[in-house]
C-alpha positions in Angstrom: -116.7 -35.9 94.4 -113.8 -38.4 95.4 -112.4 -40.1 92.1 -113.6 -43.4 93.8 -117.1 -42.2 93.2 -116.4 -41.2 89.6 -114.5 -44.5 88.9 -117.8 -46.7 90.0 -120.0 -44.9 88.4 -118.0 -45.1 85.1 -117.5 -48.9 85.8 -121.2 -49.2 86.1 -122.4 -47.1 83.2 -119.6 -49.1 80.9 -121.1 -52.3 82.8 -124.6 -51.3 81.7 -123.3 -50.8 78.0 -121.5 -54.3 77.8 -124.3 -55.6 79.3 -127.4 -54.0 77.2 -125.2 -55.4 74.2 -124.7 -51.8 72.7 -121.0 -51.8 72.5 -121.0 -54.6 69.6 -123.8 -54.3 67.2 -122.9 -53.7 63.8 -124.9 -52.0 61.3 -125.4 -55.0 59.2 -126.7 -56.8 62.0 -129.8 -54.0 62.5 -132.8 -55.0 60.5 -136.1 -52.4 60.3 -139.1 -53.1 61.7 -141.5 -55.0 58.8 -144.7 -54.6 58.8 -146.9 -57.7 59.7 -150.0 -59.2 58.5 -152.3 -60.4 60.8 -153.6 -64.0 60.1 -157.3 -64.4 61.4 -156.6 -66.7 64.7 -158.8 -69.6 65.7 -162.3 -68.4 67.7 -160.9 -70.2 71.0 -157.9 -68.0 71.0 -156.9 -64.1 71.7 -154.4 -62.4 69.4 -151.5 -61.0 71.0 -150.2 -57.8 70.4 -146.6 -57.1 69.9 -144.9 -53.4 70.0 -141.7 -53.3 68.2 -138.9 -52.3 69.7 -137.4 -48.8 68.9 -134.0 -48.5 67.8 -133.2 -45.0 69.0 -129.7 -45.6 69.9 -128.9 -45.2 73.4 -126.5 -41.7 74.2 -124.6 -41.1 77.3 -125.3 -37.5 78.9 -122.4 -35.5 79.0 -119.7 -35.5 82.1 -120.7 -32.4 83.3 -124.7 -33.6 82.7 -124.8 -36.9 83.9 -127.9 -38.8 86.3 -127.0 -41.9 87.8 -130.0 -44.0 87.0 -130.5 -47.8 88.0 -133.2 -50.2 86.2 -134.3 -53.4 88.2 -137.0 -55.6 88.1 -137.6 -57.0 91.3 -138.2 -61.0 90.6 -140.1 -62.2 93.4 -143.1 -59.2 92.7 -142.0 -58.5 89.2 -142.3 -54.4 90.0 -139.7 -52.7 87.9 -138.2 -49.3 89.2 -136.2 -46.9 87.8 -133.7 -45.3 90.4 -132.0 -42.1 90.4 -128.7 -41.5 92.4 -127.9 -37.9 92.2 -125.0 -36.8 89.5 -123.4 -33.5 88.5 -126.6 -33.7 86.0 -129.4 -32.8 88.6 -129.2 -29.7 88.4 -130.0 -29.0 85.0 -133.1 -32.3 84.5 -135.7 -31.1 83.7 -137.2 -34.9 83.1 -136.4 -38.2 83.5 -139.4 -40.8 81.5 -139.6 -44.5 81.9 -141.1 -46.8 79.2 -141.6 -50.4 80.2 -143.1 -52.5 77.2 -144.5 -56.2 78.7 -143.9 -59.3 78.1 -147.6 -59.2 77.0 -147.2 -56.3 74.8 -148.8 -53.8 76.9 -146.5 -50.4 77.2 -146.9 -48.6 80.5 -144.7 -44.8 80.9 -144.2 -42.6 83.9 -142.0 -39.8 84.7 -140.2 -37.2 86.5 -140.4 -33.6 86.4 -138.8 -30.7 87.6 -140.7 -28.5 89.4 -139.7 -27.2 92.1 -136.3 -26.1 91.0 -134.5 -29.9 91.1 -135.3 -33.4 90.6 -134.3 -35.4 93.8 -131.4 -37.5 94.3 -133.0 -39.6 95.3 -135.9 -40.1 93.4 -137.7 -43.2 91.9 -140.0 -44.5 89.7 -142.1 -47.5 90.0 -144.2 -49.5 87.4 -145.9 -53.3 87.5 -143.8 -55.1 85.5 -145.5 -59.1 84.3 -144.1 -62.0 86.5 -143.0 -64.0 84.0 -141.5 -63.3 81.2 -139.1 -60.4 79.8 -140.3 -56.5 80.0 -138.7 -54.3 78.4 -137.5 -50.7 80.1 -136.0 -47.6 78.6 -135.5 -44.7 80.2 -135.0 -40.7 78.8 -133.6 -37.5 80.3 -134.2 -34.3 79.4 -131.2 -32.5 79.8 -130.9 -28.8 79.2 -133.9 -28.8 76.6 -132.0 -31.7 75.1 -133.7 -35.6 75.4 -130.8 -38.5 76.1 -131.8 -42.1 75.8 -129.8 -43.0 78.8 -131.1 -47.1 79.3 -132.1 -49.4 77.1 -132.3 -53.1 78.3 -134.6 -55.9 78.7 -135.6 -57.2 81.9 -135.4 -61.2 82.6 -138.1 -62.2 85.3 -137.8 -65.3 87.1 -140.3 -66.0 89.7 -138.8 -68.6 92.5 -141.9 -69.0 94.5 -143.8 -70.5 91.0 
C-alpha cells in the first residue's frame, strides 16, 4: 500500500472525527438520556416518537484492523449508503451493521456478514433514508470477535427539486 494511500485515508478518517464533532466534547457537556412523560396530544394530531441517541463512543479499529467505510446520504433520493473500500481490516470482519434512526423516529438496521471467507471490498449497504430532514447513521464492525463503533454522524438532507 503506497504511503499516499495511507495518508488519505488517515486524512479522511481524522476528517470524519473533526467533522462528527467527536474530537471536542467534554465530559461536562454530555447529559443522560431523561426519561419523558408523554402529555396526551390533541385528537387531530399523531404523537411522534423520538429514539434517543446512544452515546457509545465512537473507537477507531486498530492499524492493522482497519475498514475504510464511507456514510452518505444521497440528497436528491434521500437513500443513505454505507460504503466499504477494502483495508488491511477485511480479512479478519466478520460484520459490518448499519443503524440509520429517521428524522421521523423510525430506526431501520442492515448488515454485512462474512460468509464466505471475506467481506468484499467493495461492498455496500443501502437503506431509505426521509427526504427531508436529518437521519441519523451509525455504523459497527465486528473485528476479530471484537465490535468497533467505527461512524457516528448525522445526515443533513436537503432536497433541491422541493
Amino acid at each position: 500500500m503506497s504511503s499516499r494511500t495511507i495518508a488519505a485515508a488517515c486524512a479522511a478518517l481524522f476528517f470524519c472525527a473533526l467533522f462528527a464533532g467527536c474530537t471536542s466534547p467534554t465530559q461536562a457537556e454530555i447529559q443522560p438520556v431523561g426519561t419523558t412523560i408523554a402529555t396526551p396530544a390533541p385528537a387531530t394530531t399523531s404523537p411522534v416518537v423520538t429514539v434517543p441517541a446512544t452515546y457509545e463512543p465512537v473507537t477507531p479499529l486498530p492499524a492493522n484492523q482497519m475498514v475504510y467505510l464511507e456514510l452518505t446520504k444521497d440528497r436528491p433520493t434521500g437513500r443513505i449508503t454505507l460504503l466499504c473500500s477494502g483495508g488491511p481490516g477485511m480479512v479478519a470482519a466478520q460484520v459490518i451493521r448499519l443503524r440509520v434512526t429517521l428524522a421521523d423516529g423510525s430506526v431501520a438496521e442492515k448488515q454485512i456478514t462474512n460468509d464466505n471467507g471475506q467481506i468484499p471490498n467493495d461492498a455496500s449497504i443501502v437503506i431509505q433514508g426521509t427526504l427531508h430532514g436529518t437521519d441519523h447513521g451509525e455504523a459497527w464492525v465486528t473485528s476479530s470477535g471484537k465490535v468497533y463503533k467505527v461512524i457516528d454522524q448525522n445526515l443533513a438532507s436537503t432536497n433541491p427539486y422541493s
